[in-house]
N, C-alpha and C positions, 0 to 999 in steps of 0.2 A: 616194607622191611628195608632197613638203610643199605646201601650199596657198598659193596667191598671194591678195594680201591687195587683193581688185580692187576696191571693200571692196566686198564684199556676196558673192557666190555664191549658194547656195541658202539661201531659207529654209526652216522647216519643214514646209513641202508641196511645197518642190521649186523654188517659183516666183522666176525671179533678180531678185533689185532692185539690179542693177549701174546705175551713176550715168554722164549722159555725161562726156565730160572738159570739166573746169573752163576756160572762157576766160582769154587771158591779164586780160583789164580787173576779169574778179570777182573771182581771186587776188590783183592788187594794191590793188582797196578791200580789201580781206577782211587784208592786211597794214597798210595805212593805218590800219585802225581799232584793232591793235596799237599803232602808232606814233603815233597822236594821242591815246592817253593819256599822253605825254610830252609837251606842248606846250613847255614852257620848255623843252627839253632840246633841240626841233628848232629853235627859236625860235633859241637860242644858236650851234646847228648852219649855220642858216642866214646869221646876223651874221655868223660868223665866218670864213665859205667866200667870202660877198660882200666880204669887208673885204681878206682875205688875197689874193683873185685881182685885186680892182682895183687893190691896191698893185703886186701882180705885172706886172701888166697895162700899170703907166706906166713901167717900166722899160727896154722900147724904145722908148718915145718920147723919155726920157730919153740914152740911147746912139743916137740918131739926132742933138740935138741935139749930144753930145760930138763924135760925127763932123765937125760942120758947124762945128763950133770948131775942126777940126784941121786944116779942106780951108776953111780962110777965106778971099775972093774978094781980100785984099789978100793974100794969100801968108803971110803971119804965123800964127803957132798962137799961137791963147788958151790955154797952160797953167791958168790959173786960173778958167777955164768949164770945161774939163777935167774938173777933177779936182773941183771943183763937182757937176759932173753925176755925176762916178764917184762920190763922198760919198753923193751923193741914190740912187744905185741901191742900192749897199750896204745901206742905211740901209732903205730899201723892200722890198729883198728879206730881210734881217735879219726881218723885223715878221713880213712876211710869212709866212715860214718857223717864226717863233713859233707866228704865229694857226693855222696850219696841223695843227704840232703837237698843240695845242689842241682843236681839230674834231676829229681822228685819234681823241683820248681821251676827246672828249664822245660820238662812235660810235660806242667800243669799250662802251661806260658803256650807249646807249642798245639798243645790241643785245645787251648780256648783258639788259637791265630787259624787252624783247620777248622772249627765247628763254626767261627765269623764267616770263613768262606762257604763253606756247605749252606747255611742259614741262607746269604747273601745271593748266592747263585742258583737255589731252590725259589727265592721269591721273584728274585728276576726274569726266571725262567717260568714261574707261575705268571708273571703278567702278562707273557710272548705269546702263552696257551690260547688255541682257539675257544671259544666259549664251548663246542661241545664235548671237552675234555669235563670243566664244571654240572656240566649236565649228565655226565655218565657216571661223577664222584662226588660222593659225597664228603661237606667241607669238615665235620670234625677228624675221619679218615685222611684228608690232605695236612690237617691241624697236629697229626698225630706224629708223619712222618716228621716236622716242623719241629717239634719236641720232642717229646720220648725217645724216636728213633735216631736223633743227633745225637742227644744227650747218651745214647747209649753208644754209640758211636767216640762221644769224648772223654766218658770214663775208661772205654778199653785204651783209648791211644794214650791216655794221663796213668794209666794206674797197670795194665797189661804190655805195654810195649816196654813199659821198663823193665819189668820182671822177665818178660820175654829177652831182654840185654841182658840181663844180670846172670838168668840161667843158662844163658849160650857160652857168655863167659865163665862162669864159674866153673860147669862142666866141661870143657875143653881144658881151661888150666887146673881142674884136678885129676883130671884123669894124665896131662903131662906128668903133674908131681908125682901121682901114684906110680906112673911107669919109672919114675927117678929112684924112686924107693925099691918098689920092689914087684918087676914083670908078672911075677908065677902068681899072685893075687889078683892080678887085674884079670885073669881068666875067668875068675867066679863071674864077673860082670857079662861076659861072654852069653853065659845062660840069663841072665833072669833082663840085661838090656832090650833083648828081641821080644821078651813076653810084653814087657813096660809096653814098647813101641807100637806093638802089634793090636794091642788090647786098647791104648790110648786111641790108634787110628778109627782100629773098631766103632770105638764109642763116639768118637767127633762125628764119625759119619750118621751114625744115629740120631746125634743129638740137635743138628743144624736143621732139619726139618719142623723139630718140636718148636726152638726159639723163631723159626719161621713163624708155624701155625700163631703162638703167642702173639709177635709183633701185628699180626691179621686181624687177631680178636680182638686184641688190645684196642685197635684200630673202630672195628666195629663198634664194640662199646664205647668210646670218645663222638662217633658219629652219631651212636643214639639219642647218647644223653645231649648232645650238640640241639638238635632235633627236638627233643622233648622239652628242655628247657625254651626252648625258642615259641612253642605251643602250650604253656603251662595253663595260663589263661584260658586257651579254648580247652583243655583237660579238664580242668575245675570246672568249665562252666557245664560241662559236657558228663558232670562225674565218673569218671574214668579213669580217675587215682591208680586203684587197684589195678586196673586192667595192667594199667602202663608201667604199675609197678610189679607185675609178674613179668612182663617183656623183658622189663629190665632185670631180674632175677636171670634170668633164662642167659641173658647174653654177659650178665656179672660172674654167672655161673662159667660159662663156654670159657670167659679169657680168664678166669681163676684157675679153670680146670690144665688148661693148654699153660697157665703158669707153672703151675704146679709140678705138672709132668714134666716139663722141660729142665726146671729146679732140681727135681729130684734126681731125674737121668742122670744130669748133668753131678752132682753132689756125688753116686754113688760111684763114680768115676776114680775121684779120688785114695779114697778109705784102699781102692782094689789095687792101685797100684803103691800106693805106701806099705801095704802086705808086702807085696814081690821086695820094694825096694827096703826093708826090715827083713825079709829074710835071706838077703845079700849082704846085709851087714850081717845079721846071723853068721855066716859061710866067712866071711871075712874074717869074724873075731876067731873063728875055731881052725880054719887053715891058718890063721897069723901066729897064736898060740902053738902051734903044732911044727910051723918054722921056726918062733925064739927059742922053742925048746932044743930044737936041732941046730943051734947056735949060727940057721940063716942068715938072720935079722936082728936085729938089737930091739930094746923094749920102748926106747925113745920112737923109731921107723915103725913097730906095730901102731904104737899110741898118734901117730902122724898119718898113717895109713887109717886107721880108721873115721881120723876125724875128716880124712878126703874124702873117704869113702860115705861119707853124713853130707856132705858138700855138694859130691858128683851126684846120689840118689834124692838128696833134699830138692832139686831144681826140676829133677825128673817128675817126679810129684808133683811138684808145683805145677810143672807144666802139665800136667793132665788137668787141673783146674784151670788154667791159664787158654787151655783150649778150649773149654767146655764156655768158657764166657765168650773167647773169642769167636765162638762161634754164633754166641747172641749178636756178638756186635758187628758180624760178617749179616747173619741176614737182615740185621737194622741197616745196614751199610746198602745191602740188597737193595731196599726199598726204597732208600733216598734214590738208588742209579737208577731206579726203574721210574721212577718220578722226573729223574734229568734228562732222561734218555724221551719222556714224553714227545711226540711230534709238536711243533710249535706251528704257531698257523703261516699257511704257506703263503712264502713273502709275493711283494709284490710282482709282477711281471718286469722283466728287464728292462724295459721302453716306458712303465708304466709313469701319466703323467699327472701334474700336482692341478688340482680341481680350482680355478682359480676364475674370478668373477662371475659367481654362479648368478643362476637366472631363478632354475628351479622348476624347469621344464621336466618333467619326471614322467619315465613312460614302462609299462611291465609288458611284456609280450612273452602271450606262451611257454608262463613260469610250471615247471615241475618242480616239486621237492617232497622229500620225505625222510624222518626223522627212523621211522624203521621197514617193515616190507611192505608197507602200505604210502603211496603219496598224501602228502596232507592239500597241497596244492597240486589241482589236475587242469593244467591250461590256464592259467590266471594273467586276466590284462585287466591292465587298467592305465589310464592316460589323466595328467593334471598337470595343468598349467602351472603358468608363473602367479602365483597371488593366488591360486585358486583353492578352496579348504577341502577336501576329499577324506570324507567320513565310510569308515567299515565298517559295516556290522554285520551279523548272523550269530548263530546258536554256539555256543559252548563247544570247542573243539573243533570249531570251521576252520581256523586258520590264520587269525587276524594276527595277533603276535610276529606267527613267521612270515606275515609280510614285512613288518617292521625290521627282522632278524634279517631278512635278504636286502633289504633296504640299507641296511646298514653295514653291511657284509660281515655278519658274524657268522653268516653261513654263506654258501654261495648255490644258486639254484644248478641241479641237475641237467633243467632242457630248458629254453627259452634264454631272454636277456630282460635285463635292466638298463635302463640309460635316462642319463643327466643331462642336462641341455643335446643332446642327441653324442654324448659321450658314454660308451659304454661302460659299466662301475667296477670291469673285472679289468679297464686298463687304465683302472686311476690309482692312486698309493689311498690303499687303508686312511692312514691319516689323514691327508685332507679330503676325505669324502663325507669321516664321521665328524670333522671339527666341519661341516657345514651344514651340521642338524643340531638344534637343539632338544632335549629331551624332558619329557616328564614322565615317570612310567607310577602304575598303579603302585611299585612295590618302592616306596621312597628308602633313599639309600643317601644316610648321614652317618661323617664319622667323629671321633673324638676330639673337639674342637671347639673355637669361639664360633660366634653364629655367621660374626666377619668370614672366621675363614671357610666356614662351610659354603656361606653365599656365594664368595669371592673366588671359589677353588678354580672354576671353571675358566678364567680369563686372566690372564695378569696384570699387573700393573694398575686392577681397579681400585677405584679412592673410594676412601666410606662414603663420600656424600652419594656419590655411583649405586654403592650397594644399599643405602638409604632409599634412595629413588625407586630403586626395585621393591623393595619392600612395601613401599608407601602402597605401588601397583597393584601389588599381591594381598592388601590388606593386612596385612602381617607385620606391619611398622609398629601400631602401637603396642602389640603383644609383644615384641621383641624389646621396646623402651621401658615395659613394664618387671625386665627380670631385671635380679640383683645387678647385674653389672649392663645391664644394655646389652649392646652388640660383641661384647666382651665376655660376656656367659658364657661359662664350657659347656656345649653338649655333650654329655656324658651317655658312654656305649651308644654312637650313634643315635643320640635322643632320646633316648628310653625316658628320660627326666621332661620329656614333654606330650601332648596327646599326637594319636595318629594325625589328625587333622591340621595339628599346628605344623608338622613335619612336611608334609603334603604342601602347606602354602610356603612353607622355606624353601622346597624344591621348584614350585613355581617360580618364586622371585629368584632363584637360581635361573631360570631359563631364560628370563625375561633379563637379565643383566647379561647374558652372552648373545652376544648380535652375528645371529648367526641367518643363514638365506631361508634356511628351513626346518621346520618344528615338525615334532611328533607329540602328542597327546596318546597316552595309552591311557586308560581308563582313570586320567588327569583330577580328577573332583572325585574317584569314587571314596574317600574318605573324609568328606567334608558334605555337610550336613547341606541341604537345600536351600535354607536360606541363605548361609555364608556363600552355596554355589553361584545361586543368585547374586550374591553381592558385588564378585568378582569378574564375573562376565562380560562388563565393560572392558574390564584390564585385560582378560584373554583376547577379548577382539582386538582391543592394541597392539599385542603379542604378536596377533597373528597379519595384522597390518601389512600389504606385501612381501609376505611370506608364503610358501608354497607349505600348505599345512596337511599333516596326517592324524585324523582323529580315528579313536577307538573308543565306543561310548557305549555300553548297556542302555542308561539312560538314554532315550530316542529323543528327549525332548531338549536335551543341549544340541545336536546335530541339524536342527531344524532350517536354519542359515546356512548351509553347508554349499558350496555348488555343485559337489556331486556326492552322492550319498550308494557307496557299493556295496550290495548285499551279497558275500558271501555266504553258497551251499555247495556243500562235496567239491567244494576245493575250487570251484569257477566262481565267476561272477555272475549271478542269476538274476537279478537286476540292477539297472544304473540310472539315476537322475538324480531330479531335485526334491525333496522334500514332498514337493506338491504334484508333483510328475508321479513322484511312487504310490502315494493314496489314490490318485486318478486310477490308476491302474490297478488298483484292487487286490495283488500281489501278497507275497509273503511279508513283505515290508509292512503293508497296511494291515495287516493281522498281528504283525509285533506289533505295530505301535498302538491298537488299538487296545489289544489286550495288555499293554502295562498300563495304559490310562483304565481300566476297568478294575485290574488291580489296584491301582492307585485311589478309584474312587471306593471299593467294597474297602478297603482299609483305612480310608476316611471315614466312610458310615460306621465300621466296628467300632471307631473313635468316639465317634460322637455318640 
């Protein structure tokens, strides 16, 4: 089942460092400090919303006096106050409606320049990740946050933070006017303000959990379907359509559900407080009525008062739906800070020094590790020379990978050391310890590009003839002169547009163009057919030419020239030689290898 991205789960001993949930107050510093490296741009933001709503703002005052021009106490109508006053509205609400425009697109401006940075410092901060964060998350749930949950983040700040200015203003300077007009009305707002408030708080608190659960499921489902399409192939082959397509019902279902609920809460929010704030204008028009009658207030001041009174409860409302989203966009916002907040892999040691004329003298002593409550490695050594080729094998789940993984320090072992020409690896810098291995691993990993720049990624400044040369090595020169553009052909989605095989020798001749001291092989040829294996095998041995090499090989009968050949069982090293040293001895080794050639031959017979 795909992993939810809580962010954390277990780490490599098991122990969970899940985070509590973020408050709403530290989510929106934590966005302010986005937003106030814009200052001119809120600066402008904020001119513009104060300018445009108080122009707005005097326009019932305006149409209050037109009234009072039209219901004049000598019986006469001022046409020419009239239409004076209608001039002045026009003219106010005209600006208004400009400046309005204006803010809309300094918004739009300021929440694409916040969602660049979020983007920007979310992938930067994804590269810095130690690999066991990617082992604990799954990638369409990291892909999620990345999208949806920005995106949702930049529609609140482009489309919510305005209306959020606009109603701050508006009810603030209507409820001034109101008090200019006439005190003894603005009491009605007394009672039904506290309900609005109390009711809106209510509900925001409820509703923040739903758009939580939402943005989770949302999440899951983007990692399934991530997953599923990435296996479609082996589904079909496997007829398992339906299976996969009930799973996916089940979890289409879960974040529709968790949509839905969070939709509707959120939506019935509103409808409840436009009640309250209609039935204050109710109260309004019948106390107003009841003072022009008592010749309190003039008919132009009720007609002015009410439309404030439509102005100060219209925003009110608003903001109940204004909260109801922001509160999607508070736990979308959640999830990006739980994702920044990530631990990044812990730097180097303060002393730590740069790996420089490597030999390639490489020694393991009394390696533990373990990935949960169990070690996968219990005591592991092993020792290899400079130039020497040191082949791992054992069964499925022995542990051969995380030697690679400690080797490289994508983890770092629990008990025991590692050491490089008699340098130990946890007091060299990351960097130049893994820029002095080259790689090929079973799971070939190409991205969208010429085949130039795929080859070439690794090293810079290399010239095509360079990256030709590698080619030619890897067998893979004439296949690459044979597409439409040569070496100039886009891989498309990481290769998808060519076979596993051909991808497999692009990564070879990747390795073989970075002249690096020492190579790793993880199960290097297993996608490439036996004869093609066969064909290349001179080129690997060039490869591996005084280089200090780590193979990892199912196949027993590529490893056969190895100089040392270590058979990992329960996490040791159970036996160590050559080739011919392991058969001599009758061991486990010589039972693997016999038993693939017996396989190999009953599979020839069924053939023939």
């Amino acid at each position: 089942m795909p992993r939810q991205m809580n962010i954390g789960g277990k780490g490599p001993r098991g122990g969970a460092y899940e985070r509590p949930k973020a408050s709403s107050a530290s989510v929106l510093r934590r966005l302010w400090g986005y937003l106030n490296k814009y200052k001119a741009l809120m600066a402008a933001a904020v001119i513009m919303s104060l300018t445009s709503n108080l122009l707005a703002l005097y326009g019932p005052k305006l149409s209050g006096y037109a009234v009072d021009a039209l219901s004049g106490g000598t019986g006469a109508v001022d046409f020419d106050s009239v239409f004076y006053y209608a001039r002045l509205m026009i003219a106010f609400y005209l600006v208004s409606s400009v400046l309005s425009y204006a803010l809309a697109a300094i918004m739009v401006h300021l929440a694409r320049n916040v969602v660049y940075s979020m983007r920007r410092d979310i992938f930067e901060h994804l590269m810095k990740l130690p690999v066991r964060f990617f082992d604990n998350n799954q990638a369409g749930d990291i892909i999620s946050v990345l999208s949806y949950d920005i995106d949702t983040v930049s529609a609140s700040l482009a489309n919510d933070l305005v209306q959020m200015l606009t109603s701050v203003v508006t009810v603030i300077g209507s409820f001034f006017m109101m008090l200019s007009i006439s005190p003894r009305l603005i009491l009605v707002f007394c009672v039904t303000i506290p309900i609005s408030v109390v009711f809106t708080k209510y509900r925001s608190k409820r509703v923040r959990p739903l758009f939580r659960k939402r943005s989770i499921n949302l999440g899951l489902l983007n990692g399934f379907a991530e997953e599923m399409t990435g296996g479609l192939r082996t589904i079909k082959a496997y007829g398992r359509e339906e299976y996969f397509q009930e799973q996916f019902e089940l979890r289409n279902r879960d974040a529709c559900d968790a949509n839905y609920a969070a939709d509707a809460f959120a939506s019935a929010t509103g409808p409840a407080v436009n009640f309250i704030n209609n039935f204050s204008l109710a109260l309004v028009s019948m106390f107003g009525a009841l003072l022009y009658m008592a010749g309190s207030i003039s008919l132009g001041n009720v007609s002015s008062f009410v439309l404030y009174s439509r102005k100060f409860s219209g925003p009110i409302n608003e903001f109940s739906n204004i909260v109801s989203e922001l509160q999607s966009a508070l736990a979308a916002a959640e999830r990006v800070f739980r994702l920044l907040d990530e631990p990044l892999e812990k730097p180097d040691v303060e002393d730590a020094e740069e790996l420089q004329d490597v030999k390639g003298d490489v020694e393991l002593r009394d390696v533990h590790f373990g990935y949960g409550e169990e070690d996968v490695l219990k005591g592991f050594d092993l020792k290899v020379g400079h130039g020497q080729v040191a082949a791992i094998v054992g069964p499925t789940g022995a542990g051969k990978t995380t030697v690679i993984n400690l080797l490289m320090r994508f983890y770092d072992p629990e008990k025991g050391s590692i050491s490089i020409d008699g340098k130990e690896i946890r007091g060299l810098t990351r960097r130049s310890l893994r820029k002095a291995y080259s790689m090929v691993l079973q799971d070939t990993w190409l991205f969208t590009g010429t085949v130039y720049e795929n080859l070439a990624y690794g090293k810079e400044g290399v010239s095509l003839e360079d990256v030709q040369a590698a080619a030619r090595a890897a067998h893979i020169d004439s296949f690459i002169r044979s597409l439409p553009k040569g070496y100039d052909t886009v891989l498309k989605d990481g290769g998808q547009n060519i076979s596993k095989g051909q991808r497999q020798l692009l990564t070879i001749a990747r390795a073989m163009l970075l002249d690096a001291p020492m190579l790793i092989l993880d199960e290097a040829t297993s996608n490439v057919d036996t004869t093609t294996e066969q064909s290349i095998q001179a080129a690997m041995l060039k490869l591996m030419e005084g280089r200090t090499c780590f193979v990892i090989a199912h196949r027993l009968s590529t490893i056969q020239n190895a100089d040392i050949i270590a058979v990992l069982r329960d996490g040791k090293v159970a036996e160590q030689g050559t080739h011919e040293e392991l058969m001599r001895k009758g061991g486990y080794y010589s039972e693997l290898y016999k038993a693939q050639f017996d396989t190999a031959d009953a599979m020839e017979a069924a053939a023939g």
